[in-house]
N, C-alpha and C positions, 0 to 999 in steps of 0.2 A: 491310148490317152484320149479322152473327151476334148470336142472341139475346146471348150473354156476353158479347161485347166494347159491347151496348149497354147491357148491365146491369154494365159494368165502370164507363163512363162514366159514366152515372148516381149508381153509389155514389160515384165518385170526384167530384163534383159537389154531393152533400149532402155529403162530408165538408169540402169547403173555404167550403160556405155554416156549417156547425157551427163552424168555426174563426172566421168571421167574426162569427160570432153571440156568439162569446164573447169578440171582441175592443171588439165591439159594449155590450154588459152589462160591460165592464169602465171603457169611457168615461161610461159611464150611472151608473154606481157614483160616479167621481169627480165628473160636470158634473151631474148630474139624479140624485141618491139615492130623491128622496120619489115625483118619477113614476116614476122604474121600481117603486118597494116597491108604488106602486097600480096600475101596469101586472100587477105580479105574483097581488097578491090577487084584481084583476078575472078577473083568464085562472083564475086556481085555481076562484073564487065559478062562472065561466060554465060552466066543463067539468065541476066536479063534482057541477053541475044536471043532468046526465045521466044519474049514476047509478056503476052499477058500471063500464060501456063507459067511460066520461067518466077513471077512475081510470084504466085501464091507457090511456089516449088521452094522458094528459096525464105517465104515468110513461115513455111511450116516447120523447114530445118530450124529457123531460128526459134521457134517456139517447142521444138523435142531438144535442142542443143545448147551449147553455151555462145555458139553464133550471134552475134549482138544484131536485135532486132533493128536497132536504128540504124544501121548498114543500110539494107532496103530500101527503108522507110527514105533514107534521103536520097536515094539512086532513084526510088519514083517521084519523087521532085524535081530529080535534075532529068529527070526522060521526060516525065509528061506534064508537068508545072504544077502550081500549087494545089488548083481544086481537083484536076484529075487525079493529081500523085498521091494525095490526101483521101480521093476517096476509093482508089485502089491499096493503098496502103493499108486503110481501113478494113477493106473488106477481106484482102489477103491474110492480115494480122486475124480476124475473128475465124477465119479458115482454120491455119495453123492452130489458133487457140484450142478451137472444137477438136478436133484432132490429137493435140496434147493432152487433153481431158478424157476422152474416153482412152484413151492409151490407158491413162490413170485409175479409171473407172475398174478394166481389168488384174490391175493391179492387187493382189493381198493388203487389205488395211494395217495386218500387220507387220509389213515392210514399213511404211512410213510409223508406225507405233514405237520399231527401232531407232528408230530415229531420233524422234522429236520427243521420245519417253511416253509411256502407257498413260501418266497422268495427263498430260498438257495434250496427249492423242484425242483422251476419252474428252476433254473441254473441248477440242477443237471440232470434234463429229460432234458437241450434243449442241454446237452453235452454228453450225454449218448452214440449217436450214431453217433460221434464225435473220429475223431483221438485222440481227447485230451481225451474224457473219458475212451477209451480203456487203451491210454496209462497212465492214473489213478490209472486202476483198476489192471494195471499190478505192477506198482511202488507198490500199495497197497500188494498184495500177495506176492510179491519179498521181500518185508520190512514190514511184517505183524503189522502194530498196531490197528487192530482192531481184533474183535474174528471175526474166519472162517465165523460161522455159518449168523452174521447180515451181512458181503458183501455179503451172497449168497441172504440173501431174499432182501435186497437192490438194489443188480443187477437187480433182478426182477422185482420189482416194478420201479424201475425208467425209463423202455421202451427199456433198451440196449439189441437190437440184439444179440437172441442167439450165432450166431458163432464168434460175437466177443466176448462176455461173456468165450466162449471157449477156444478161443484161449489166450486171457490174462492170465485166470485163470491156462489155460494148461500151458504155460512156466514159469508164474510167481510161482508156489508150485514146480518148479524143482528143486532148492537149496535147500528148506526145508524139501522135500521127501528125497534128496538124506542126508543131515546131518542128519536125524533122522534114516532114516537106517541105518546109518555109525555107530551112536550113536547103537542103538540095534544089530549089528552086530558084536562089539566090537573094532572096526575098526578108534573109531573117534581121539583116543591118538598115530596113528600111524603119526610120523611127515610129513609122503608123503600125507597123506588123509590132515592133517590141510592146507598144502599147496596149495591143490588142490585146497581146497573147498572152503578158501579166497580170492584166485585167480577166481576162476569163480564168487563168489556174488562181487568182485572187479569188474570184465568186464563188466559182467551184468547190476549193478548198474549203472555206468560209461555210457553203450550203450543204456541205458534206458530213463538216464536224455538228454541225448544229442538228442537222437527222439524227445523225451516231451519237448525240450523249440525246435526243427525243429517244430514242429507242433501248436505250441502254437504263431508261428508267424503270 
């Protein structure tokens, strides 16, 4: 077996154990709430006894898994306070991200084709490397409703250029890096930080939609 078609299988292999894992944490949710929340604090408490290696170790799980990224994110607020925890949180999330991307890259297209249906596949790869699908992907992590970990192998598989992949993903997790270390820093009930932080996902929001329908002209 060739290197790639064994690193095709592989990725394709984490991606359906990542689906599992989220179907998994969603039954854990409803029948076991209080063991998963202490399953979760133990794994954050264990790995971020490491150190710095420990942060980008446990933001990469959360970006191949159904591992909730904001976990982290607020455990480097409450270790190293708002601007360090924000800008390691930052940097660990775009690790992970890269990582979950080319996981995805190896991926068969037509794995996600099953998925999401041949049509709505073929729209998604002919926009992917498209103004309109960057600014997508951004709207998407700006306003998260899907879990981390599937837009990263999604990105992947759909064709979009890495440094757009980058650069969406880089500005769009800045509001929710920066509120979730606010939140673990203890910082997020002070009335200046609320202020703050509405006002930028306000402008954001706002400067976001306004590219996306300039581009979608």
């Amino acid at each position: 077996m060739k290197y790639a078609e064994l690193l095709g299988k592989l990725s394709s292999i984490l991606i359906v154990l990542s689906a599992l894992s989220f179907v998994a944490v969603g039954i854990a949710v409803v029948l076991a709430p209080e063991a998963l929340k202490a399953f979760f604090d133990t794994s954050i408490k264990e790995i971020h006894s490491i150190g710095l290696l420990g942060s980008v170790l446990i933001m990469t799980i959360a970006a191949l898994t159904a591992f909730p990224a904001e976990l982290p994110a607020i455990a480097c607020g409450a270790m190293y306070g708002l601007t360090p925890g924000f800008i390691i949180t930052w940097i660990t999330a775009m690790i992970g991200a890269s990582v979950a991307f080319f996981v995805g890259r190896f991926v068969e297209p037509a794995f996600l084709e099953v998925v999401i249906g041949k049509k709505v596949f073929a729209l998604v790869r002919k926009k992917a490397n498209e103004n309109t699908g960057i600014m997508t992907l951004f709207l998407i992590r700006l306003v998260p409703l899907f879990p981390f970990f599937v837009v990263n192998f999604a990105s992947g598989m759909s064709g979009m250029k890495y440094h757009s992949y980058l650069l969406a993903t880089g500005v769009g997790i800045i509001p929710g890096a920066f509120v979730s270390s606010a939140i673990g820093a203890g910082l997020i009930f002070a009335n200046t930080v609320i202020v703050l932080i509405a006002l930028s996902v306000f402008l954001l929001t706002a400067f976001s939609i306004k590219i996306y329908r300039s581009s979608s002209v």
